[in-house]
N, C-alpha and C positions, 0 to 999 in steps of 0.2 A: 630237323624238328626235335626238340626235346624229348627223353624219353615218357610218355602216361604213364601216372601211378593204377591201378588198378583198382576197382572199388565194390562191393557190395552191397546190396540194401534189404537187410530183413525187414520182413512187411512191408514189402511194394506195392499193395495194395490198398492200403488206408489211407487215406487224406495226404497225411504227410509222406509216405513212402512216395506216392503220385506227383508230389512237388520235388521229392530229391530226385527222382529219375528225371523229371522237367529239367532242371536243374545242369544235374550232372551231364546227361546228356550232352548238351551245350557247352559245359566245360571244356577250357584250351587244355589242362593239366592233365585230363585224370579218361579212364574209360572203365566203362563199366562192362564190369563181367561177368554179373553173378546178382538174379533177383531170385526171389523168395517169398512165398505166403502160405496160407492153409488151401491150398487145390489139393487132388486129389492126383491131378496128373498133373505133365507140365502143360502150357497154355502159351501161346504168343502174349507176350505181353500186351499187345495192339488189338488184341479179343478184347482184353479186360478193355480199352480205353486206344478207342477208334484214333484218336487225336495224335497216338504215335505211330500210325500205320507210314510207311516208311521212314521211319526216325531210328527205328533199333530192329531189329531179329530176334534179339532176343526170348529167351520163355523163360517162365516162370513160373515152380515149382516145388514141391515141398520143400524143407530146409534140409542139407545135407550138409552138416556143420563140415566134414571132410572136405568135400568137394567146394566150397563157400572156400574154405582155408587154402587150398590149392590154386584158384583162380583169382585170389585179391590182396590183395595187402592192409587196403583202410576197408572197413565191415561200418557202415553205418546200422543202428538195430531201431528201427522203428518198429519197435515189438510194446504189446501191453507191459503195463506194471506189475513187476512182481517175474516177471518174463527172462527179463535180461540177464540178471546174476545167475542164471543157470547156464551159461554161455560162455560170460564175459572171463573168467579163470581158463577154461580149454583157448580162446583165442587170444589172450594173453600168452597163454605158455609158447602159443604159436609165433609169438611176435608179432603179432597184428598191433596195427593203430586201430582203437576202437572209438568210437562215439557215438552213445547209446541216449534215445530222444524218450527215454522212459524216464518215471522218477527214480529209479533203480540207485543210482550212485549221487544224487542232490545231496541227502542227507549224510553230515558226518555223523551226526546221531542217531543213532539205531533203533532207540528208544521211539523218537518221534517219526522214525520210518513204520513201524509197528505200529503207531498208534492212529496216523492217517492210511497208510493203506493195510492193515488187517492182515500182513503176514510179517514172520522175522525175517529177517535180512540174513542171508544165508552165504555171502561173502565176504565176509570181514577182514580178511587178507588183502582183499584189495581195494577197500572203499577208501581207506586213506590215500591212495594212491590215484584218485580220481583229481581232475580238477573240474572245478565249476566253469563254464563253459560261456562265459561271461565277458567277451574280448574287451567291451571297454573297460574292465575293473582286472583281470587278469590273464594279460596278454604273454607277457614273460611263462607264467606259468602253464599256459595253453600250450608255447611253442616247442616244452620240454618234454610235453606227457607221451603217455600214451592208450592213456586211457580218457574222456571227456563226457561229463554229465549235463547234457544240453538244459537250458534252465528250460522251466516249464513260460507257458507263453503272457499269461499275466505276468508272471515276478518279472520277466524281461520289460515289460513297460514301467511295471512299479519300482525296482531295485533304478534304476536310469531317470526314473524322474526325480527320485529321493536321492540316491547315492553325497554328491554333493553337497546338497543342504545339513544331512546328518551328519557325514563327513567333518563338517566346518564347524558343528555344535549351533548352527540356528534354529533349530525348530524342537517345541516339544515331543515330546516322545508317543506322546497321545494322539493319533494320527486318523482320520477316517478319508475311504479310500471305497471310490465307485468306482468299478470297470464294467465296462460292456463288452461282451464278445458273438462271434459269430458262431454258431452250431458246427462248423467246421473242427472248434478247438475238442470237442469231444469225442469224434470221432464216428468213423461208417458202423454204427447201429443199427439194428433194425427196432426202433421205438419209437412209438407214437409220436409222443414229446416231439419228433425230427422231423416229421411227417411235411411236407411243402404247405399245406395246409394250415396247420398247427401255426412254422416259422413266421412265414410270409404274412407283414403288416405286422410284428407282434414284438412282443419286450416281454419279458418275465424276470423276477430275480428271485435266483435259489441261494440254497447252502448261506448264508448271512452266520458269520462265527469264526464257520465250522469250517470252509474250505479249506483244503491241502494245499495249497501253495501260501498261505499266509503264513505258516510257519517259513518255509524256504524262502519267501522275502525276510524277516524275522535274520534268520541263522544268517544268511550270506550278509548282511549287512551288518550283524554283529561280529561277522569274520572279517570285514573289509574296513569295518570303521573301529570296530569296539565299544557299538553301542548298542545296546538293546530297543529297542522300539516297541509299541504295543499297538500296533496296528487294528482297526476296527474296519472290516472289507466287507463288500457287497458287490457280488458277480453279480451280473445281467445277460442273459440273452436277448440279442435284437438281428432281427428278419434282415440281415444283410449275409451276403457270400462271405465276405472274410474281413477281417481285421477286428482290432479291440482299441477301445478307448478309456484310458485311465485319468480322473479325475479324484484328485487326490488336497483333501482340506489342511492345512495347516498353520499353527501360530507359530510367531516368532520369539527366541529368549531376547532378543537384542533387536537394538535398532537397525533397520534397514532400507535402501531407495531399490529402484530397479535398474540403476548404473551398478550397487552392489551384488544383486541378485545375478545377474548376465553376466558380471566376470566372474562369479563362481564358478556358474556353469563353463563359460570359457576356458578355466583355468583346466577343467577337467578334463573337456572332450574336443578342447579345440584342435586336437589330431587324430580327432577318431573318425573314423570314415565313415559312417552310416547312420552318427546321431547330429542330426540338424535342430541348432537351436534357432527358433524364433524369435521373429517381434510381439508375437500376438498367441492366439491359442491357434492348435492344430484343428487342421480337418482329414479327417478318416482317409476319405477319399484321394488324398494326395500322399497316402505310404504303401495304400493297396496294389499288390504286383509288385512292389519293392520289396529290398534288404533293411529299409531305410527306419529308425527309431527319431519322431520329430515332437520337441516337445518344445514349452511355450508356457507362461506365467499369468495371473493378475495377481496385483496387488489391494487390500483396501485402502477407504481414502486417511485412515490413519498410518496405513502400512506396517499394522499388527497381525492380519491375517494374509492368504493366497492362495489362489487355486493353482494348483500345477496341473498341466494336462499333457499326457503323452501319448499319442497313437505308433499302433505298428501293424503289420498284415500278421494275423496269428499264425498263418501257415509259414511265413517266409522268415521274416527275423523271429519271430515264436519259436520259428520250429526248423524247419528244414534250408532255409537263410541262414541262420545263425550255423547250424550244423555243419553246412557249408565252409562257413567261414572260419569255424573250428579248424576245419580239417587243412582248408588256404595256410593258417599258422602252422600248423605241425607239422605241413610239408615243406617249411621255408616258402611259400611262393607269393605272391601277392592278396594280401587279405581280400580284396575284391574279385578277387580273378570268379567269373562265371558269374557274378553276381548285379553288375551296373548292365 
């Protein structure tokens, strides 16, 4: 049997640290050595979340950047924003492969790191050296790094249903963009707002502007195509366990059918493992539990406008899916492995 690469997960306890141990666990490649959260003592991991009681022995314990370094080689950091670049230099120096699920290294601009989340960016040595964590758009450069800025879970549906239209110079740059998501993508809070109560039967839409990830759709797709975009977005919350749904307006500069629109897309991804282009729009329902990004078109009956719609599970390809699949590349191994 081949030899496991060794793995760690800062913040094994949040939403998404809970799905990479799921996850990894399960993986043929790799074993896990080494979790971490805010306890006080260490804990069976199987206390926190009865679901792994004989799956691991593992505990789980404050972080001991030392001891984390000693027992892993890839360090996944499912740690908050702002968290990560105080880390990511010491396990760097270690030679670690890192892949951090914070927006800590998305931004090459620092400027507009500061100005969505409210502190400076305090690694600049290494955020050029980050790649965006993006396997359909930069696969080549994922498999060289060793460092990986997982996209945040919106831009992963948004950058994937746009990429190619923008790519090709079809669509205005004037773009408005509905996503729905599950209270999952936010994170174990204790707030109201979260409450089962609250969710459950419910829809709300916040932040309408102002979100932080529309800038990182924005930047990554003017890094990828060379276009600027000016995206107009509105998040949603809606009372399901997991996944998001992007719904995304836009006109065309040129004429087009749906034979032309479908070998675009084809032309892009028709080797990419885990985005399924359709006939028709997506349903939610059939990417949840998945890796999988499946996205889907109308046209009008002029075939001047179109709705694109992409669903993905925000915890799996959003978050700790993709993460995964991060890491599949940078160890040479099969991008699916642990993940179908």
């Amino acid at each position: 049997m081949p030899k496991q690469t060794k793995v760690a997960i800062l913040g094994a306890t949040g939403f998404t640290g809970e799905k990479l141990v799921e996850i990894l666990l399960s993986h043929p490649g790799v074993e896990v050595t080494y979790l971490s959260s805010r306890t006080e003592a260490p804990v069976a991991y199987s206390k926190f979340f009865p679901r792994f009681l004989n799956k691991t022995s593992l505990k789980c314990e404050t972080l001991n950047i030392e001891k984390c370094c000693k027992l892993a080689d890839v360090i996944f950091l499912s740690l908050p924003h702002t968290v990560s670049m105080g880390f990511v230099p010491h396990l760097l120096g270690k030679k670690k492969r890192v892949i951090d699920l914070s927006a800590d290294y998305r931004f090459k601009d620092t400027n507009l790191y500061k100005k969505y989340y409210k502190v400076a960016h305090k690694d600049s040595e290494n955020l050029p050296k980050a790649v965006y964590g993006l396997p359909e758009l930069f696969k080549k450069d994922i498999e060289k790094s060793s460092l990986i800025a997982n996209p945040g879970c919106y831009p992963t549906s948004i950058i994937l249903a746009l990429f190619p239209l923008v790519k090709e110079g079809l669509i205005e740059k004037k773009i408005i963009i509905d996503s729905k998501s599950a209270i999952t993508g936010a994170g174990r809070k204790a707030v109201m707002e979260y409450h089962y109560s609250n969710i459950s039967n419910n829809l709300w839409a916040y932040k309408p502007f102002i979100h932080q990830h529309i800038p990182e759709v924005s930047e990554v797709l003017k890094l990828s195509t060379g276009v600027t975009i000016s995206p107009q977005f509105t998040p949603h919350v809606i009372g399901v366990e997991a996944g998001i749904y992007s719904t995304i307006y836009v006109t065309f500069t040129k004429s087009v059918n749906e034979e032309k629109i479908n070998n675009i897309y084809s032309k892009y991804y028709k080797d990419c493992r885990f985005v399924r282009l359709l006939s028709g729009l997506p349903k939610l329902k059939d990417v949840v539990g998945t890796n999988f990004c499946d996205i889907g078109f109308a046209l009008d009956e002029k075939k001047e406008n179109a709705v694109i719609a992409s669903s993905i599970d925000n915890l799996i390809k959003g978050a700790a899916g993709q993460a995964v699949q991060n890491m599949n590349l940078m160890l040479g191994l099969d991008e699916a492995a642990g993940l179908l």
